[in-house]
mmJSON file of the N, C-alpha and C atoms, coordinates in Angstrom:
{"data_MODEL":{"atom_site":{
"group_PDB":["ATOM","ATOM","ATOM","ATOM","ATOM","ATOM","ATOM","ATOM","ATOM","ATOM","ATOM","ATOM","ATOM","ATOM","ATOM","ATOM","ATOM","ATOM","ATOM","ATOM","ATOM","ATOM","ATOM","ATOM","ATOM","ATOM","ATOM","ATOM","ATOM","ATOM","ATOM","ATOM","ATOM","ATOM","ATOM","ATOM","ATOM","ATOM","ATOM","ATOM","ATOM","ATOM","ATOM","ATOM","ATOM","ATOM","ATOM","ATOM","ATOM","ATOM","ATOM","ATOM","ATOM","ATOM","ATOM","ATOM","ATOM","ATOM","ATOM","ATOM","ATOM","ATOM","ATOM","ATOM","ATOM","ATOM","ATOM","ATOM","ATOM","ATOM","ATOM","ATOM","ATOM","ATOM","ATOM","ATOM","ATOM","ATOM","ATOM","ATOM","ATOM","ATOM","ATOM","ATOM","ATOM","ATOM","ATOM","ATOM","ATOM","ATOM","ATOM","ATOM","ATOM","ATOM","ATOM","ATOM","ATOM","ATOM","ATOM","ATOM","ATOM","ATOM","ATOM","ATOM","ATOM","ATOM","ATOM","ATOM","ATOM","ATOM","ATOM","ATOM","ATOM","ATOM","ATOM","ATOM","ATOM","ATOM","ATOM","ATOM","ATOM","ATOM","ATOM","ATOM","ATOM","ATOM","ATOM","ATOM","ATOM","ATOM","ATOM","ATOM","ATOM","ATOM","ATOM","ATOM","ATOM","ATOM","ATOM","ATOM","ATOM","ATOM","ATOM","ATOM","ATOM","ATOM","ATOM","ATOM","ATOM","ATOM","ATOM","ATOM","ATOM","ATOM","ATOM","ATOM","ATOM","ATOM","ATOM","ATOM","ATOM","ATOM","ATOM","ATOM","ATOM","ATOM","ATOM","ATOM","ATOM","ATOM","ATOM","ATOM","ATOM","ATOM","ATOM","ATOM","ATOM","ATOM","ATOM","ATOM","ATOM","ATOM","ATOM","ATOM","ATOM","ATOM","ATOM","ATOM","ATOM","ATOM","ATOM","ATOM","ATOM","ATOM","ATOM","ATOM","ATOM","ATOM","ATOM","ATOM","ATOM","ATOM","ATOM","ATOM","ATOM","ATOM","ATOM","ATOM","ATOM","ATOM","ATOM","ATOM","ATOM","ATOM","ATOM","ATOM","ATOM","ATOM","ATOM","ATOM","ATOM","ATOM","ATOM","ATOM","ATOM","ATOM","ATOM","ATOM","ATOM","ATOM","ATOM","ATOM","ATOM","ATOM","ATOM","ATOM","ATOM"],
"id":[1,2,3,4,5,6,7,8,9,10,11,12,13,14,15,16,17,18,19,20,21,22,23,24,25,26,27,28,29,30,31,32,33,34,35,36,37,38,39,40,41,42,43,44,45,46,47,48,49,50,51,52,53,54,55,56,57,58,59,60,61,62,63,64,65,66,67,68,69,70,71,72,73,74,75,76,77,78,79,80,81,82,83,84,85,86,87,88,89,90,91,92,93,94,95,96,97,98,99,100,101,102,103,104,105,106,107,108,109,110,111,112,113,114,115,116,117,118,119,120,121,122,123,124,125,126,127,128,129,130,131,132,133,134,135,136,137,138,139,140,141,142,143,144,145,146,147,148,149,150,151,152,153,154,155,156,157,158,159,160,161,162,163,164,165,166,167,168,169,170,171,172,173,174,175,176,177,178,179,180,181,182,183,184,185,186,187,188,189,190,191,192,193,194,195,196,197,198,199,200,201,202,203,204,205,206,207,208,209,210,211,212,213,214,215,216,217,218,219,220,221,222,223,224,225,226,227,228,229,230,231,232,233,234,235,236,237],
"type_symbol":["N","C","C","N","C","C","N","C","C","N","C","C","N","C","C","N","C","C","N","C","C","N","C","C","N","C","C","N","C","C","N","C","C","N","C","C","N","C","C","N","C","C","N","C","C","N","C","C","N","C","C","N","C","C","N","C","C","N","C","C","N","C","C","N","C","C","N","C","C","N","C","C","N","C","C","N","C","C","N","C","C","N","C","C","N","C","C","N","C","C","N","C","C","N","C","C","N","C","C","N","C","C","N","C","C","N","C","C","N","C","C","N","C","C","N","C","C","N","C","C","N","C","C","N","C","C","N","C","C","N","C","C","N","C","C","N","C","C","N","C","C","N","C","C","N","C","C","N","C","C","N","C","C","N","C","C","N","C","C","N","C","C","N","C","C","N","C","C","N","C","C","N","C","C","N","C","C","N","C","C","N","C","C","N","C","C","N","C","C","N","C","C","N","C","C","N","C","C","N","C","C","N","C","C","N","C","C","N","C","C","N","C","C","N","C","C","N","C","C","N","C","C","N","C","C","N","C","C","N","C","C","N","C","C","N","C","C"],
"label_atom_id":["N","CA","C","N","CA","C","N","CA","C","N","CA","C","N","CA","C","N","CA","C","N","CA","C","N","CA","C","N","CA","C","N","CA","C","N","CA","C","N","CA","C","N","CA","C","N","CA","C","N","CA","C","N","CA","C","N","CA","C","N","CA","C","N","CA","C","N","CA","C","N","CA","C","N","CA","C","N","CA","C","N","CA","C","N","CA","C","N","CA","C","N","CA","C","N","CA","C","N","CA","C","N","CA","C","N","CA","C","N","CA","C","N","CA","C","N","CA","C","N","CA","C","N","CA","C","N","CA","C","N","CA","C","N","CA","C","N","CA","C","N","CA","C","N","CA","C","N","CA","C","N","CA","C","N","CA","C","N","CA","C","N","CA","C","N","CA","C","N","CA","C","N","CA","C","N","CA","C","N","CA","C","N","CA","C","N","CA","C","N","CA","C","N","CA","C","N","CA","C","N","CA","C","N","CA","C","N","CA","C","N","CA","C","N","CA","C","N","CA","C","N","CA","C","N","CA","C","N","CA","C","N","CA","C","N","CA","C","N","CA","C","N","CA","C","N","CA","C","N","CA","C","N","CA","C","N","CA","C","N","CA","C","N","CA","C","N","CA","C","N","CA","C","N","CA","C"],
"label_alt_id":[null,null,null,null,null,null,null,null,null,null,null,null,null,null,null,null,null,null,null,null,null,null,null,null,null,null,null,null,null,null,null,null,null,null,null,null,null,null,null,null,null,null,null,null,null,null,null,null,null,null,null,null,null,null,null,null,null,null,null,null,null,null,null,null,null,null,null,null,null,null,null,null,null,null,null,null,null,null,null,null,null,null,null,null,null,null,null,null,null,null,null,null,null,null,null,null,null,null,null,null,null,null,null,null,null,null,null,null,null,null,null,null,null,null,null,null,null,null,null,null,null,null,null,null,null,null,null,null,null,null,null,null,null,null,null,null,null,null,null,null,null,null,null,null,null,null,null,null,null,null,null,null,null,null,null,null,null,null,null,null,null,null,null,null,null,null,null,null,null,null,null,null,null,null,null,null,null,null,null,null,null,null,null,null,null,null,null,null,null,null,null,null,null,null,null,null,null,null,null,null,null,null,null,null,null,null,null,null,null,null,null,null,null,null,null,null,null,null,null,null,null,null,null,null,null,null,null,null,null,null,null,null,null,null,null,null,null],
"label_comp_id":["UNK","UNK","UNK","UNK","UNK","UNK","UNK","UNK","UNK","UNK","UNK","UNK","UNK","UNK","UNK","UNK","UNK","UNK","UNK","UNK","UNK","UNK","UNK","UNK","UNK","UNK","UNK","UNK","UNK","UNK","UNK","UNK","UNK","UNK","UNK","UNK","UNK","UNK","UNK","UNK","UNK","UNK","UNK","UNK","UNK","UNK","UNK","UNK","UNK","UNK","UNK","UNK","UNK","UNK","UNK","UNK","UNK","UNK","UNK","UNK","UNK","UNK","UNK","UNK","UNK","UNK","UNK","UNK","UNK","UNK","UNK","UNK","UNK","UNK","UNK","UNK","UNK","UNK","UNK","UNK","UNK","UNK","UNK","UNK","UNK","UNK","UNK","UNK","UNK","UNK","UNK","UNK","UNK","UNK","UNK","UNK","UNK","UNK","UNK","UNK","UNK","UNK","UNK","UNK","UNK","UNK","UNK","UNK","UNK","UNK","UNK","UNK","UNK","UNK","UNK","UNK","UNK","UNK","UNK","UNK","UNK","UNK","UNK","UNK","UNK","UNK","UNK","UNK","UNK","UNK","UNK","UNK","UNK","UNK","UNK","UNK","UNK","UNK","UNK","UNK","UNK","UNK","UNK","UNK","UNK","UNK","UNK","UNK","UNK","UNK","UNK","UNK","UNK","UNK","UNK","UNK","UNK","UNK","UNK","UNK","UNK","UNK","UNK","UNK","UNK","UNK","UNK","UNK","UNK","UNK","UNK","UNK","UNK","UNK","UNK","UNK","UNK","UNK","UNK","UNK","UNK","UNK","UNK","UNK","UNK","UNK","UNK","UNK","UNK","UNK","UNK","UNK","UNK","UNK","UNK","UNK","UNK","UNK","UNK","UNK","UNK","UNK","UNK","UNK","UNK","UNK","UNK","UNK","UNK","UNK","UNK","UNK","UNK","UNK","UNK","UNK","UNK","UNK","UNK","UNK","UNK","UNK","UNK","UNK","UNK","UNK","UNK","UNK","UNK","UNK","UNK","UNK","UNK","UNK","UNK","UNK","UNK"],
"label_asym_id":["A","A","A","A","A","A","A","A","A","A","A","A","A","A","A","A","A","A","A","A","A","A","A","A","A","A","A","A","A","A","A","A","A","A","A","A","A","A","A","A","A","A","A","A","A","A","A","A","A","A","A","A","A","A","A","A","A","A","A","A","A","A","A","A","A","A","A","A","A","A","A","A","A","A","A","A","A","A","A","A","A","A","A","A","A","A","A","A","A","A","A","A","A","A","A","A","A","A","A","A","A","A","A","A","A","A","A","A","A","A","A","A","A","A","A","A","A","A","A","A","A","A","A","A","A","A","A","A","A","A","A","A","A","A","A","A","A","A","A","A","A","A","A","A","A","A","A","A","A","A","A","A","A","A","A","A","A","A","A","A","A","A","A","A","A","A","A","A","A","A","A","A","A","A","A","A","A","A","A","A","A","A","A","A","A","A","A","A","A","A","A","A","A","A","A","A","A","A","A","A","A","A","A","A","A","A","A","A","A","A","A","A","A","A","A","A","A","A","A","A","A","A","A","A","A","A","A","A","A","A","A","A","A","A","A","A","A"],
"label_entity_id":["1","1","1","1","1","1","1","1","1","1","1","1","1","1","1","1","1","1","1","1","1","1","1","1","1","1","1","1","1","1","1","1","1","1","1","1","1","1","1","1","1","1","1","1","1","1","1","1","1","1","1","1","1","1","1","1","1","1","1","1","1","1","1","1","1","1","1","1","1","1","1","1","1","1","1","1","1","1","1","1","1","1","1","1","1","1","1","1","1","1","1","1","1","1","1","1","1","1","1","1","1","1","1","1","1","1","1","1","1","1","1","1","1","1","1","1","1","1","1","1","1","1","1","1","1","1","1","1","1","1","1","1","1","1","1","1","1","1","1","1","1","1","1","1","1","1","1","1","1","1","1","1","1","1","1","1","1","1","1","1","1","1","1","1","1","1","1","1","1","1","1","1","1","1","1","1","1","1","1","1","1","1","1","1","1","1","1","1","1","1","1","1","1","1","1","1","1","1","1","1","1","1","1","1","1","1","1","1","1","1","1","1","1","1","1","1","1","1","1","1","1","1","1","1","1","1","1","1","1","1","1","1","1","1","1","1","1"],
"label_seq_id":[1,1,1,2,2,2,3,3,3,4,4,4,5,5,5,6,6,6,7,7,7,8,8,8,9,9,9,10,10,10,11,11,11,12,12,12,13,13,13,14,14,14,15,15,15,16,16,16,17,17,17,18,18,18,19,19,19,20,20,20,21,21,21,22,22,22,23,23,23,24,24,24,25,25,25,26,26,26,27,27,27,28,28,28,29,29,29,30,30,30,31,31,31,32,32,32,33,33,33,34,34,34,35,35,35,36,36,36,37,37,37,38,38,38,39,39,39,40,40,40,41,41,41,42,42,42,43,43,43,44,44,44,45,45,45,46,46,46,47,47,47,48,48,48,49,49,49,50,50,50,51,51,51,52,52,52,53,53,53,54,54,54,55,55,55,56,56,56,57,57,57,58,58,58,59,59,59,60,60,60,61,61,61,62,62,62,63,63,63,64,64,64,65,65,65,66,66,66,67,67,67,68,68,68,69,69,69,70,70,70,71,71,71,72,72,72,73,73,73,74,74,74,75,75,75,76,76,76,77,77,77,78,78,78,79,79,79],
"pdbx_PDB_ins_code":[null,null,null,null,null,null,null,null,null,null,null,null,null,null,null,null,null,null,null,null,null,null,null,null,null,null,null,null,null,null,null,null,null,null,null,null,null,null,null,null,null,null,null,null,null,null,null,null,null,null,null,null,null,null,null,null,null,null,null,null,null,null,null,null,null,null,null,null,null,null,null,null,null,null,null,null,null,null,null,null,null,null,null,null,null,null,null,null,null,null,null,null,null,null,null,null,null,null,null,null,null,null,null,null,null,null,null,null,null,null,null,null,null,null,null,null,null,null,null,null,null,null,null,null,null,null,null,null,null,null,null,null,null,null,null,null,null,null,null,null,null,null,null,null,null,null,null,null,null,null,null,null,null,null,null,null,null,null,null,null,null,null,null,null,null,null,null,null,null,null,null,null,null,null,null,null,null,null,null,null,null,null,null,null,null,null,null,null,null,null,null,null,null,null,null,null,null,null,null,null,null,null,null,null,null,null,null,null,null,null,null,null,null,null,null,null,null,null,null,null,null,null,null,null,null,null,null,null,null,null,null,null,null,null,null,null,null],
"Cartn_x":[-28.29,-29.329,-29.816,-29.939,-30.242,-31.765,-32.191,-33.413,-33.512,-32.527,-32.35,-32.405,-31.381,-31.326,-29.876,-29.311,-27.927,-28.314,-27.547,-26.857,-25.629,-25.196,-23.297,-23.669,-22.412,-22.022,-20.286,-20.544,-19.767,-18.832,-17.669,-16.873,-16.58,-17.462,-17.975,-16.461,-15.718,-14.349,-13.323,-13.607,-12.452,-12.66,-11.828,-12.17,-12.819,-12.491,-13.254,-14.601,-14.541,-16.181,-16.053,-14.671,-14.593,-15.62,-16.018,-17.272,-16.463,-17.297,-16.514,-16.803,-18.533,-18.825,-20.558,-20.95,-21.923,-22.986,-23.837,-24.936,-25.889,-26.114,-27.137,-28.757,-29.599,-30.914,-31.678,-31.429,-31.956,-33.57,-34.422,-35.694,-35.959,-35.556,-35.695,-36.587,-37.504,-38.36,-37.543,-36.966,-36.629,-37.455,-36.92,-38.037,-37.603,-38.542,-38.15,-37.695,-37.037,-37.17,-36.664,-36.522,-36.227,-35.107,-34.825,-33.621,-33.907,-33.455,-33.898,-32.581,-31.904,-30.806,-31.247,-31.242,-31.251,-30.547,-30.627,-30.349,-28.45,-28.051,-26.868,-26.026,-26.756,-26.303,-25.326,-25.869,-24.965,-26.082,-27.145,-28.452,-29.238,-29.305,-29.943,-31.24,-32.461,-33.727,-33.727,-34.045,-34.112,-35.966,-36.715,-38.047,-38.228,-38.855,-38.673,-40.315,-41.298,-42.326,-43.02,-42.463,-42.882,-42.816,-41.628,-41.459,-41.932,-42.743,-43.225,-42.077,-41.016,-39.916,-39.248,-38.485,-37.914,-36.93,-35.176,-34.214,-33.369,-32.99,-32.37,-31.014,-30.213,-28.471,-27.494,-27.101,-25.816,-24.805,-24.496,-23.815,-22.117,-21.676,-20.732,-20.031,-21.214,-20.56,-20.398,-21.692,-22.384,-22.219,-23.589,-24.519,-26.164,-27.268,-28.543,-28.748,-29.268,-29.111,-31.021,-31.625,-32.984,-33.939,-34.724,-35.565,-37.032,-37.976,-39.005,-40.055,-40.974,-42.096,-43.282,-43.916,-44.753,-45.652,-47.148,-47.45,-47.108,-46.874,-46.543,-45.756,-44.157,-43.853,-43.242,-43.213,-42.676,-42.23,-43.112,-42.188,-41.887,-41.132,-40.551,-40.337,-40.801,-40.258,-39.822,-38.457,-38.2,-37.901,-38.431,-38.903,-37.901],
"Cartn_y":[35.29,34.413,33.576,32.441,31.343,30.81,29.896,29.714,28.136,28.091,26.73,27.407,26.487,26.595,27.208,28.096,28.829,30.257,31.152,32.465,32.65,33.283,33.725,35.482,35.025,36.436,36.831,38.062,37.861,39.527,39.368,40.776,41.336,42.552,43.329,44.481,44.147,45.059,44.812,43.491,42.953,42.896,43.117,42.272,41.415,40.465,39.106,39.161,39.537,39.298,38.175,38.008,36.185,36.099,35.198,34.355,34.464,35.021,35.022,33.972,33.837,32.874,32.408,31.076,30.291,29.759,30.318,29.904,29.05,28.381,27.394,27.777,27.818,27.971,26.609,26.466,25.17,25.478,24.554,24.672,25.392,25.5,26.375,25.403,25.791,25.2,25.768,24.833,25.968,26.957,27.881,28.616,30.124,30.693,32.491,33.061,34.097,34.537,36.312,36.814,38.217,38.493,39.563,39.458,41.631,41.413,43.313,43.144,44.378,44.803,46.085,46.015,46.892,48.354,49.583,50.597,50.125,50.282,49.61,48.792,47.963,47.287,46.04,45.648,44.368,43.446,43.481,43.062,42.282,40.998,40.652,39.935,40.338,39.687,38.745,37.906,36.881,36.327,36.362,35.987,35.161,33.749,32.377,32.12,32.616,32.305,30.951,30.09,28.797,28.079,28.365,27.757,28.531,30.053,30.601,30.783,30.968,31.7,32.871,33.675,34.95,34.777,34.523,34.468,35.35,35.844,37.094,36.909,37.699,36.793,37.755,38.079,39.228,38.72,40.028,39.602,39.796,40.47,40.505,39.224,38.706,37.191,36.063,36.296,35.508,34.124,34.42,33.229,33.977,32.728,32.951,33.407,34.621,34.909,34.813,34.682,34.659,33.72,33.217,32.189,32.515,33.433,33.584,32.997,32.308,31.728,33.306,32.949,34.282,33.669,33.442,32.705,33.5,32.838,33.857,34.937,35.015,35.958,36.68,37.777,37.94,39.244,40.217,41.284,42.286,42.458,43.512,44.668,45.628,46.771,46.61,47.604,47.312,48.645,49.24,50.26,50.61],
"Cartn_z":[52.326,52.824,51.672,51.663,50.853,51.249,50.138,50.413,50.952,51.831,53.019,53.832,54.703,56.086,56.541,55.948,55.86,55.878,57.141,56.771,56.605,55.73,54.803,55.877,56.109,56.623,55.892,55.204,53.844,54.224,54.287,54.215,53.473,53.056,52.461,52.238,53.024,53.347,51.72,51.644,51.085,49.779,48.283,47.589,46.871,47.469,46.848,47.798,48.68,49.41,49.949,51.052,51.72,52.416,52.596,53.368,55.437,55.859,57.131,58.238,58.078,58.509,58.236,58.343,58.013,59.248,59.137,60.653,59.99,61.097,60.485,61.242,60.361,60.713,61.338,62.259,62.743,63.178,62.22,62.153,61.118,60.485,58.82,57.393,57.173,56.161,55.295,54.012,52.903,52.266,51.682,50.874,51.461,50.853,50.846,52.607,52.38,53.471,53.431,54.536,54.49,55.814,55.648,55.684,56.183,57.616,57.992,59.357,58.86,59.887,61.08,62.295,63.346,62.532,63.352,62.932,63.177,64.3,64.204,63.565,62.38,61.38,62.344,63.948,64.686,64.854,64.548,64.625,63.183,63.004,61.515,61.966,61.447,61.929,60.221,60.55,59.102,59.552,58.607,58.77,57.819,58.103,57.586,57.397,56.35,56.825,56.409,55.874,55.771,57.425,58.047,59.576,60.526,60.37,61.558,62.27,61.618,63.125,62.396,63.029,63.019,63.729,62.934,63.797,64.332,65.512,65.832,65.856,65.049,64.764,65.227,66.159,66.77,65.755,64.259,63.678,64.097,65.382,66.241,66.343,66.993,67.991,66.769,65.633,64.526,65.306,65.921,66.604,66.567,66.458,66.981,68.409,68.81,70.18,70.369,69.963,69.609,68.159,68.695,67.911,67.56,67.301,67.576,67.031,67.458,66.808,66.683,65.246,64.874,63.556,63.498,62.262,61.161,60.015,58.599,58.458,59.083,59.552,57.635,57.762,56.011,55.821,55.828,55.895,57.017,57.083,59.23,59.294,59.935,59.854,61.69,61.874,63.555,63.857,64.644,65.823,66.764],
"occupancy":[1.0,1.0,1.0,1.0,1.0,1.0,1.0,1.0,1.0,1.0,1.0,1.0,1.0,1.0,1.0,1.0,1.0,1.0,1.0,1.0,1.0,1.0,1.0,1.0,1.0,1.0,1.0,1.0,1.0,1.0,1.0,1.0,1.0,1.0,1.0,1.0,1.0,1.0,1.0,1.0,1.0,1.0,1.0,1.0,1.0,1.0,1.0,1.0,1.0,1.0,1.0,1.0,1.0,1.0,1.0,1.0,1.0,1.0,1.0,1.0,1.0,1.0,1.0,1.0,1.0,1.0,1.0,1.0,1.0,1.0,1.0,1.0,1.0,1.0,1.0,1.0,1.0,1.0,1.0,1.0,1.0,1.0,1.0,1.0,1.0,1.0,1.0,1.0,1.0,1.0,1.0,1.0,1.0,1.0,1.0,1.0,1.0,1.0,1.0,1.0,1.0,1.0,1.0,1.0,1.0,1.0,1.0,1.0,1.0,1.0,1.0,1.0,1.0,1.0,1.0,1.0,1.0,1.0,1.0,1.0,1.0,1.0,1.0,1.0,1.0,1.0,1.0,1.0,1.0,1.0,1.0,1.0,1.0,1.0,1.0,1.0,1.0,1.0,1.0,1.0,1.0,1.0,1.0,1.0,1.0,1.0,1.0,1.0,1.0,1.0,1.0,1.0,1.0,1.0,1.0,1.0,1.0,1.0,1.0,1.0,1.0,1.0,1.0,1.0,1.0,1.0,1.0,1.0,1.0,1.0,1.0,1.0,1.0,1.0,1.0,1.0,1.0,1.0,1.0,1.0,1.0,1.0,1.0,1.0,1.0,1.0,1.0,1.0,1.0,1.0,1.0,1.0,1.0,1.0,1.0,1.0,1.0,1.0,1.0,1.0,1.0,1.0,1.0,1.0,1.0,1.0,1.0,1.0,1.0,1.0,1.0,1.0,1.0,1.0,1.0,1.0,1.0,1.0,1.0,1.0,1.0,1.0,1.0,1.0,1.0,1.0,1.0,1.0,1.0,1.0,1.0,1.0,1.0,1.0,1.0,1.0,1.0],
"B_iso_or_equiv":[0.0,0.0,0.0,0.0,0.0,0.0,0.0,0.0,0.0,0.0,0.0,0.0,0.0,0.0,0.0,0.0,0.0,0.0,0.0,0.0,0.0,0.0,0.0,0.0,0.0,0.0,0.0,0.0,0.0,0.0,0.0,0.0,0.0,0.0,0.0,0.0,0.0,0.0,0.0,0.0,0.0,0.0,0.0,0.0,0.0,0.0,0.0,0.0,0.0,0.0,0.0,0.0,0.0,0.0,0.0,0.0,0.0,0.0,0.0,0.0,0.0,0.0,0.0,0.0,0.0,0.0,0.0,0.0,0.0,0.0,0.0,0.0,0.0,0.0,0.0,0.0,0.0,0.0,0.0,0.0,0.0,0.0,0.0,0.0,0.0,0.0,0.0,0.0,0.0,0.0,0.0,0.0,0.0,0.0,0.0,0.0,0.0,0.0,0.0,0.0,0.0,0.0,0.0,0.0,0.0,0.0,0.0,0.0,0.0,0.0,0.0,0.0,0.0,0.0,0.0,0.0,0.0,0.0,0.0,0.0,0.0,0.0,0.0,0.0,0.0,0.0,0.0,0.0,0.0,0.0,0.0,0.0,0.0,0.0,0.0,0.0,0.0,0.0,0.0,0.0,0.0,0.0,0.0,0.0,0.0,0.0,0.0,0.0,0.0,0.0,0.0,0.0,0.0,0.0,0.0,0.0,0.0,0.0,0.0,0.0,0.0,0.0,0.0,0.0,0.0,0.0,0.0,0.0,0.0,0.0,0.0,0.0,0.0,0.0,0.0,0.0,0.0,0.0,0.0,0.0,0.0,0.0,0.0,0.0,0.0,0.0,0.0,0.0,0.0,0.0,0.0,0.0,0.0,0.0,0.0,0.0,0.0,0.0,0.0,0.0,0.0,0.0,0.0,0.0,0.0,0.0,0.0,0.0,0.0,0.0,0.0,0.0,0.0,0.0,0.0,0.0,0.0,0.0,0.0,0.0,0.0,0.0,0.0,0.0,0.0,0.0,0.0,0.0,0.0,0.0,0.0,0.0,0.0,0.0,0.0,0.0,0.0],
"pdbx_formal_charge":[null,null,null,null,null,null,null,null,null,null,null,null,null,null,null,null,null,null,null,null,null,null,null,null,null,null,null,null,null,null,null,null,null,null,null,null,null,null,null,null,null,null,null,null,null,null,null,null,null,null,null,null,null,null,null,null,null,null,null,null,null,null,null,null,null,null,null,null,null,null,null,null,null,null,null,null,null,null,null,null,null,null,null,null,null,null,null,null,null,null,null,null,null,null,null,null,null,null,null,null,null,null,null,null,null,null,null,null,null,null,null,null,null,null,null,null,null,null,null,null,null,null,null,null,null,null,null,null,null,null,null,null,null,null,null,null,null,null,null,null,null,null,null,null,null,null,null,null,null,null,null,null,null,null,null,null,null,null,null,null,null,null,null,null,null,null,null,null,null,null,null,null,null,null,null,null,null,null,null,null,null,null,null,null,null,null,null,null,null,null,null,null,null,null,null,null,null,null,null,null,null,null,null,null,null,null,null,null,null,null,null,null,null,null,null,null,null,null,null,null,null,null,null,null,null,null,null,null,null,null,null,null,null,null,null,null,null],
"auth_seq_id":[1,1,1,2,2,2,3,3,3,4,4,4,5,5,5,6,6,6,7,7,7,8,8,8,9,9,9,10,10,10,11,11,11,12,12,12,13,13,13,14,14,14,15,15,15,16,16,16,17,17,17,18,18,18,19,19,19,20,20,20,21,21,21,22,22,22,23,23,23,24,24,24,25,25,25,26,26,26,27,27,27,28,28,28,29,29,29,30,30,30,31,31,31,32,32,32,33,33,33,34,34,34,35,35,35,36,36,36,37,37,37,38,38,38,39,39,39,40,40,40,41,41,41,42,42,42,43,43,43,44,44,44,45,45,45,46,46,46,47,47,47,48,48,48,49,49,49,50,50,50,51,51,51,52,52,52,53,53,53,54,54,54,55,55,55,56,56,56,57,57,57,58,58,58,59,59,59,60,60,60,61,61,61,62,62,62,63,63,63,64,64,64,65,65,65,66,66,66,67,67,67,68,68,68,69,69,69,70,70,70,71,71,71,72,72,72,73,73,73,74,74,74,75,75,75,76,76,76,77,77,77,78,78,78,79,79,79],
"auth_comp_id":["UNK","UNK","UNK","UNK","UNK","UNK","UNK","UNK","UNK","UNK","UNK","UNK","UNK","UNK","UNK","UNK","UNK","UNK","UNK","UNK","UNK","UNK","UNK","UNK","UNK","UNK","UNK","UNK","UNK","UNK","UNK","UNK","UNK","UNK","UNK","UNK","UNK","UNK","UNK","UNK","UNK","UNK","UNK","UNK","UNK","UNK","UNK","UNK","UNK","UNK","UNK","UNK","UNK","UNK","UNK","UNK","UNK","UNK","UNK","UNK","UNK","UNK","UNK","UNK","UNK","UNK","UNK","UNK","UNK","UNK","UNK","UNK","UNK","UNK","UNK","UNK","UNK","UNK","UNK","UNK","UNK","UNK","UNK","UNK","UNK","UNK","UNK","UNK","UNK","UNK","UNK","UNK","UNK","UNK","UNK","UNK","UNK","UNK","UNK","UNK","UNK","UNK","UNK","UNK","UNK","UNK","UNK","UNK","UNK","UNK","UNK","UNK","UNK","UNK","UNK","UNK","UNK","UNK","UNK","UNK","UNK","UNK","UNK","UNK","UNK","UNK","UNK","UNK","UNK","UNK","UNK","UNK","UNK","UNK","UNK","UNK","UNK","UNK","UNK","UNK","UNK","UNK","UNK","UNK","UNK","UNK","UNK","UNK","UNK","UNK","UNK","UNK","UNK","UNK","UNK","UNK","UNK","UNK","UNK","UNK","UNK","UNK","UNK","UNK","UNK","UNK","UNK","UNK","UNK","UNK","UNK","UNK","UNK","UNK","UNK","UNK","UNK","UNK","UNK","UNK","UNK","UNK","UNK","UNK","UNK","UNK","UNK","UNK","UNK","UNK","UNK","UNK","UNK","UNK","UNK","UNK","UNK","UNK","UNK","UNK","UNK","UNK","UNK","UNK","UNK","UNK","UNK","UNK","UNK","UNK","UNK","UNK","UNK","UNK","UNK","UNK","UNK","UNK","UNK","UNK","UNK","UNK","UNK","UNK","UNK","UNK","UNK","UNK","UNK","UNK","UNK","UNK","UNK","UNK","UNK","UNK","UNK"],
"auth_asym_id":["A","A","A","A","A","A","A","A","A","A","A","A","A","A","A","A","A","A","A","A","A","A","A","A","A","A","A","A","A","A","A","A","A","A","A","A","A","A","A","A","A","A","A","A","A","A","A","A","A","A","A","A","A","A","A","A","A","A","A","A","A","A","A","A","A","A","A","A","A","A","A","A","A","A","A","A","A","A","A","A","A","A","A","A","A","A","A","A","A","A","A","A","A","A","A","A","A","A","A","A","A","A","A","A","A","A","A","A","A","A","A","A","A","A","A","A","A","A","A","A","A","A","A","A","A","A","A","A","A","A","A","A","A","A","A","A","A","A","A","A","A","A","A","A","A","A","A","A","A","A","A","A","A","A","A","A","A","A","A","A","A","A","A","A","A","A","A","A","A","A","A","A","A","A","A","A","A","A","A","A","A","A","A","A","A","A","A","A","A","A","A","A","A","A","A","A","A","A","A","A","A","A","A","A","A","A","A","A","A","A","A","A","A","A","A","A","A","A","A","A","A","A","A","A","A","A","A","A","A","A","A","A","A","A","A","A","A"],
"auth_atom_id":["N","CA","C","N","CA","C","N","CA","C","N","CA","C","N","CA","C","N","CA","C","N","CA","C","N","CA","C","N","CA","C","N","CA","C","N","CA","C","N","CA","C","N","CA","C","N","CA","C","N","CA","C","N","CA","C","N","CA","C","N","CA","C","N","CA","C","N","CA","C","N","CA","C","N","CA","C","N","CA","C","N","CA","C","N","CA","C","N","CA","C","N","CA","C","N","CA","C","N","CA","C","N","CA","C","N","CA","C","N","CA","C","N","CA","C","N","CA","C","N","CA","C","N","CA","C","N","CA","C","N","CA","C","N","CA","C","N","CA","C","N","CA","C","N","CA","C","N","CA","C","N","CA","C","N","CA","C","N","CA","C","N","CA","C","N","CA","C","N","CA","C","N","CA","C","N","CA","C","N","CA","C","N","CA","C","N","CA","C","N","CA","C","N","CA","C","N","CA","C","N","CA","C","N","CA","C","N","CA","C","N","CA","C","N","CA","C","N","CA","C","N","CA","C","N","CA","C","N","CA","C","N","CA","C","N","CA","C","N","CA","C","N","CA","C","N","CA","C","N","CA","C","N","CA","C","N","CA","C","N","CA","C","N","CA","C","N","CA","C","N","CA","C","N","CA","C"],
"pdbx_PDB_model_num":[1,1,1,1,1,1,1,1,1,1,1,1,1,1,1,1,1,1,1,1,1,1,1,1,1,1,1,1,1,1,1,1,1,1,1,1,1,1,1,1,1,1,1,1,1,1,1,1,1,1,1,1,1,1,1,1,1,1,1,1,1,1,1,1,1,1,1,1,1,1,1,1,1,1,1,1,1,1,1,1,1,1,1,1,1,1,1,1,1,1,1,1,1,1,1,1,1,1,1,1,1,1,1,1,1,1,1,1,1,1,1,1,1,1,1,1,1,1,1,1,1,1,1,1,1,1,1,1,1,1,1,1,1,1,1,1,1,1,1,1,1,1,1,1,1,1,1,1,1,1,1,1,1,1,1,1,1,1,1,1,1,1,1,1,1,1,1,1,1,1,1,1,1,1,1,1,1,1,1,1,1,1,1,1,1,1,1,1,1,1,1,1,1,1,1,1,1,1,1,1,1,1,1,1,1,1,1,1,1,1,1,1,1,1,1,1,1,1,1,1,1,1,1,1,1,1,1,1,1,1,1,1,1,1,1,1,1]
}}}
């Protein structure tokens, strides 16, 4: 996770660590963010708190399946 508007989803299997694939944060203020995986590890919550959103990313399909608006969102714990 970068401090734009990019998630790297990176295979961790291999090597070199190829880049598998690149999502774009559409609506992404640059700047800090966080970065919390579901117990399942198919689930990435990314929290953007300059833009007030929280993106929900099925790293399966690696697409946004969820957008959430939340003021100041920053650090997550998930339940």
């Amino acid at each position: 996770m970068g401090a734009q508007d990019k998630f790297y989803i990176v295979d961790t299997k291999t090597k070199d660590y190829k880049l598998k694939a690149t999502i774009d944060l559409n609506g992404k203020i640059p700047g800090p963010s966080r970065v919390v995986l579901n117990p399942d590890e198919n689930i990435c919550f990314v929290s953007c708190s300059k833009s007030n959103l929280v993106f929900a990313i099925d790293l399966d399909k690696k697409r946004i399946f969820k957008t959430i608006p939340m003021v100041a969102p920053y650090l997550m714990i998930l339940f």
